[in-house]
N, C-alpha and C positions, 0 to 999 in steps of 0.2 A: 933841460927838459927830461922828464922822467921816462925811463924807458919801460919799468916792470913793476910792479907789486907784487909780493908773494906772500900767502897765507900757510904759517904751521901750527897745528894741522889744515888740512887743506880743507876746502869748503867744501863741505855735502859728505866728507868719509864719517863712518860710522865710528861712536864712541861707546865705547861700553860704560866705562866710570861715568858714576854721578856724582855731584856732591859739587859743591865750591870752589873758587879760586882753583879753577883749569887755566891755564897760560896758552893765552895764546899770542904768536911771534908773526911780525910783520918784517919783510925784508923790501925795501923800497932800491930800487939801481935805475940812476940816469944816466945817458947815451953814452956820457965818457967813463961810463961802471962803476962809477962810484957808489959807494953803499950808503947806507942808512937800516937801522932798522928802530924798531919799539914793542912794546907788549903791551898785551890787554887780560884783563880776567874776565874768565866766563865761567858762571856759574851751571848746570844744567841740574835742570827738575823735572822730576814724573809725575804727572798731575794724572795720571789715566789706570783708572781702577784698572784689577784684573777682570778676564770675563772667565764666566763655569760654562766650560763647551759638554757637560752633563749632567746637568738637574734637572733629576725627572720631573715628569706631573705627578700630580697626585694619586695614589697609590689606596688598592683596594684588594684587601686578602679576607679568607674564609679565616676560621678558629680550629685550630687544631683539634683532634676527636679528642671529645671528652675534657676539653679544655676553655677555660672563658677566655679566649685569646690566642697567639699562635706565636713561635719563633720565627723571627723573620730579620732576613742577612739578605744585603748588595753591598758594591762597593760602594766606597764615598765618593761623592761627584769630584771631577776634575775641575781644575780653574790652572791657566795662561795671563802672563802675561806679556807688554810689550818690550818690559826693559828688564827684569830680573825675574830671579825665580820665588815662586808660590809657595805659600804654605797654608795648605785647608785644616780648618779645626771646626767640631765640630761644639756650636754654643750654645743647643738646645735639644731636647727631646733623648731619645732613648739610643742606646750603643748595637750594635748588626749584634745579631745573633744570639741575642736576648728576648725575651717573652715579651711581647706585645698586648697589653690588653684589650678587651673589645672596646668600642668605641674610634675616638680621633684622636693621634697622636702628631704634634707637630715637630717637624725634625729643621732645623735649621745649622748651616754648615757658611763659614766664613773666610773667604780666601784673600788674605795679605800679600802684597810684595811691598819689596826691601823700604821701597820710597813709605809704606804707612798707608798708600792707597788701600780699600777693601770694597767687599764685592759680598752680595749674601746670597746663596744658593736657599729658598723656602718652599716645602713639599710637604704635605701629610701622608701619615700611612695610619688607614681606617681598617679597624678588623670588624668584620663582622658574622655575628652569631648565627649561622648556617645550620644547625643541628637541632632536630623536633629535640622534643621529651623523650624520655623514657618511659613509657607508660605501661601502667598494670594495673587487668581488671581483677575482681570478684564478684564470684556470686553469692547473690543472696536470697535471702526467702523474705517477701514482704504479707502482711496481713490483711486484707478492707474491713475500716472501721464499718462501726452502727450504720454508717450515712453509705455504706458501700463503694466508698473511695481510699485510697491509699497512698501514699508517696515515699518516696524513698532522693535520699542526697545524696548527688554524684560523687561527695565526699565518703559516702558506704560503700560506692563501689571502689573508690579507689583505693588499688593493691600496694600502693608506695610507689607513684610518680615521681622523678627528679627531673632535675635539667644541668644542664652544664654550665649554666648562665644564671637563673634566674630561682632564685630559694622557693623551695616548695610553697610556702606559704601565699607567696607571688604570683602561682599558676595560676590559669585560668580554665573551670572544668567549665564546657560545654554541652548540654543545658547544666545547669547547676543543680536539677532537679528533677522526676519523673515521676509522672500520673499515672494511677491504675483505677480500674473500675471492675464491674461485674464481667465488664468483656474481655476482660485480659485473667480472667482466673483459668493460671494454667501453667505453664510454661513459656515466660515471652526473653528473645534477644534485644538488648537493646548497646548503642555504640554511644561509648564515652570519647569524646575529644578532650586533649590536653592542650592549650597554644601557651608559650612562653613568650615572653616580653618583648624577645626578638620579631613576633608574629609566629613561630615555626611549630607546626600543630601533627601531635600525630594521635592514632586513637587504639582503643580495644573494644571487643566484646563481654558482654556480660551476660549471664544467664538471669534469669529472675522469674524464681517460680513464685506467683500469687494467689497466696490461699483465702478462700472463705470458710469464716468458724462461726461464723456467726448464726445461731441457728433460729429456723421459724419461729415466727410470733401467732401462736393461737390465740385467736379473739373472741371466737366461741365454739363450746363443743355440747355437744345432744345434753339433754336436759335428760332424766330420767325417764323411762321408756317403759310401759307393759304390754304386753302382746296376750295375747286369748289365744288360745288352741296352740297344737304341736303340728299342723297340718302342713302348713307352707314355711320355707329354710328360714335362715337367719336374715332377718331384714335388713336394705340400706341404706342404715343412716348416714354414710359421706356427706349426702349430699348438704345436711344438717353442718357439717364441721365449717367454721371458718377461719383463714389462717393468711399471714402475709407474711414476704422474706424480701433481702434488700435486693438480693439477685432472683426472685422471682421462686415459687410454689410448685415443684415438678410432681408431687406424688402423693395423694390420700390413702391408707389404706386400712381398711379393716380388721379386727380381731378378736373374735371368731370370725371367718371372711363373710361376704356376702353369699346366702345360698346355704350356709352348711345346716345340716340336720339339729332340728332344737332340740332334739330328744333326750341329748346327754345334758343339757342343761336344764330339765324341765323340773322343777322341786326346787329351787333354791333361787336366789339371785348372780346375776353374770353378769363380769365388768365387760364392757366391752372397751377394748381400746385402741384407737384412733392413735395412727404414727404420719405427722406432717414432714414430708423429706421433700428439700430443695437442691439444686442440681449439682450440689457438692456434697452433697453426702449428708449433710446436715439436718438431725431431726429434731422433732419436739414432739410430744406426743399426752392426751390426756382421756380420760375415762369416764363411762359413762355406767348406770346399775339399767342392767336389762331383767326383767321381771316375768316369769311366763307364768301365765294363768292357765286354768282349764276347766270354765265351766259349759261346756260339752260334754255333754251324757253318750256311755259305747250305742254303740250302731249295733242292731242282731243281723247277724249273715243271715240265716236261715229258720227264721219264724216262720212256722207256717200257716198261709192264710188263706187256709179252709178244714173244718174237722178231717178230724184223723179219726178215718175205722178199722176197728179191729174188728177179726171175723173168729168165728167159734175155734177151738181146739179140733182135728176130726175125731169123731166118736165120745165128744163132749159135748156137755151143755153149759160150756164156759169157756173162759180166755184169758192168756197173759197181757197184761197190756205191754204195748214198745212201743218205742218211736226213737225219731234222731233227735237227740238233747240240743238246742240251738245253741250253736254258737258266737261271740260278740266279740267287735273290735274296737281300739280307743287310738288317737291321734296321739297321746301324750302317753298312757303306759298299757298297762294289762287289764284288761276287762276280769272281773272276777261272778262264772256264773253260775247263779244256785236257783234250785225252784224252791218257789214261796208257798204253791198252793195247788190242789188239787189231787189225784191219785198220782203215784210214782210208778216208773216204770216198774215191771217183774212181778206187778201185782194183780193176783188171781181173781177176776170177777165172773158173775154169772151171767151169762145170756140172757137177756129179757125182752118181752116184747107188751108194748111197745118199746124199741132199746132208750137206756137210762144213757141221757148223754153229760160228761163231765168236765170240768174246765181245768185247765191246768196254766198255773201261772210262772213262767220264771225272770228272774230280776239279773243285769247285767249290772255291776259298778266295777269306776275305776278307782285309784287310789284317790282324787281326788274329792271321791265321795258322790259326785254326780253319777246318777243311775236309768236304766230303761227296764221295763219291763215289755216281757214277748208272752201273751196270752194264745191260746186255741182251744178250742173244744174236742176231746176225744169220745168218741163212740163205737 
């Protein structure tokens, strides 16, 4: 009757070797100790991956300034295992401490033990593009066409936009484009956005002064013009002119102005000319022949209308004739005045009774040639 069995090694002690053909020893003793023994092979295997007790999640960085991408360094994930020791390699993506480009980078890392078992550590590290544009504005000067509109391409203002990431050519200018009209003639700001591909948008100012050069369009102007007499100023024809501009007709004016004296103009023909100015400054202007006539005869101040008597000399029986020579005036020049008829003054006549009464006539003209004549009787 068996009294023991014994196991070498013994049951449940821990074996570090692996591998085949381990011996194991049986010792068999029955009551009167006699022995026995035999062998067995055992082979032992590691069927159990290793585990990574640190593979991160996935991973999300900024881009270095001024850079499409970023340097970026951790350690490599650990991995354990149950029966020997680890070796992490790593089988995919990019090396620590190396330039990362923007986008998705995938990093994969694989840890072996002895037995061939493995294990895959898989994480991405995403860069992304965090940084506006660079932007630069300019000013400019824009014009309004004929139609009194204007436009300018955000491509004029811009001063040499880049980006860290994304080629100029790739930007994206915000409006692409800007409108001007009559109401913006002047000095207006307007703000450019840059966004690059990333979405990351930053902007400037620009000046932009809009000019109008466009100048009025006369559609008609006074027709030849004559006027009679030099009495009343220079007439106004304004109201005769007509005129249209894209941005609108601020100002008619006259020349020689309305009101001024015709007198330097009377003898010959006078342009007159008409200057159409709109609210930039912008004029047009065209001409007109102003004509003055004068047929209006001088006026006498001082006819006299009733006989003029002369009385004797004292201690004669005669007399000088006198009187006041009348004088005459013209709207347009100089009255020129002569007597035509009857006795002159200074001249010695006799007294007579009943008295000899005589007529005396004198004639006013101006250069025009239109005349008056101022008659009275002296006695």
């Amino acid at each position: 009757e068996l009294a023991s069995v014994e196991q070498f090694p013994a049951a449940g002690s821990e074996q570090a070797d692996l591998g085949p053909d381990r011996i194991i020893s049986f010792l068999v003793t029955d009551q009167g100790s006699n022995t026995a023994t035999c062998t067995a092979r055992l082979s032992i295997e590691d069927a159990i991956p290793p585990a990574f007790i640190s593979c991160p999640d996935n991973l999300t960085i900024g881009n270095d300034y001024d850079e499409c991408g970023a340097v970026f360094f951790m350690d490599d994930p650990e991995a354990t295992d149950n029966c020997t020791e680890v070796t992490v390699i790593q089988t995919q993506g990019l090396a620590w401490n190396t330039f990362f480009p923007t986008g998705v980078t995938t990093q994969l890392f694989e840890a072996t033990d002895s037995a061939g078992n493995t294990a895959v550590c898989l994480f991405t590290v995403t860069v992304e593009d965090i940084q506006s544009p660079t932007v630069f504005c300019t000013d400019q000067t824009v014009y309004l066409s004929g139609t009194g509109t204007a436009e300018i391409l955000a491509l004029q203002i811009d001063g040499g936009a880049y980006d860290n990431c994304t080629f100029t050519s790739d930007l994206e200018f915000i409006p692409s484009s800007y409108q001007f009209d009559c109401t913006d003639v002047g000095e207006r700001s307007v703000t450019l956005r840059v966004r690059d591909e990333a979405g990351n948008i930053d902007s400037c100012f620009a000046q932009i002064t809009v000019l109008d050069i466009n100048s009025p369009a006369i559609t008609n102007c006074p027709p030849t013009h004559t006027l009679n007499g030099c009495g009343g100023g220079m007439p106004n024809l304004i109201q005769l002119v007509t005129a249209t501009d894209i941005c609108g007709v601020a100002e008619i004016t006259q020349n020689p102005q309305v009101g001024a004296s015709l007198l330097p103009f009377f003898g010959s023909s006078t342009n007159l000319t008409f200057v159409v100015s709109d609210y930039a400054g912008n004029t047009s202007s065209c001409q007109t022949v102003l004509t003055i006539t004068d047929t209006t005869p001088p006026v006498f101040q001082n006819c006299p209308t009733s006989t003029v008597f002369v009385s004797n000399l004292p201690g004669l029986c005669g007399t000088v004739l006198a009187w006041t020579t009348p004088s005459a005036s013209d709207d347009c020049s100089q009255a020129t005045v002569v007597q035509v008829s009857g006795p002159t003054q200074g001249s010695v006549v006799s007294v007579s009774c009943p008295p000899i009464i005589e007529t005396v006539v004198y004639r006013a003209t101006d250069t025009a040639g239109n005349s008056r004549t101022c008659s009275f009787n002296v006695s």
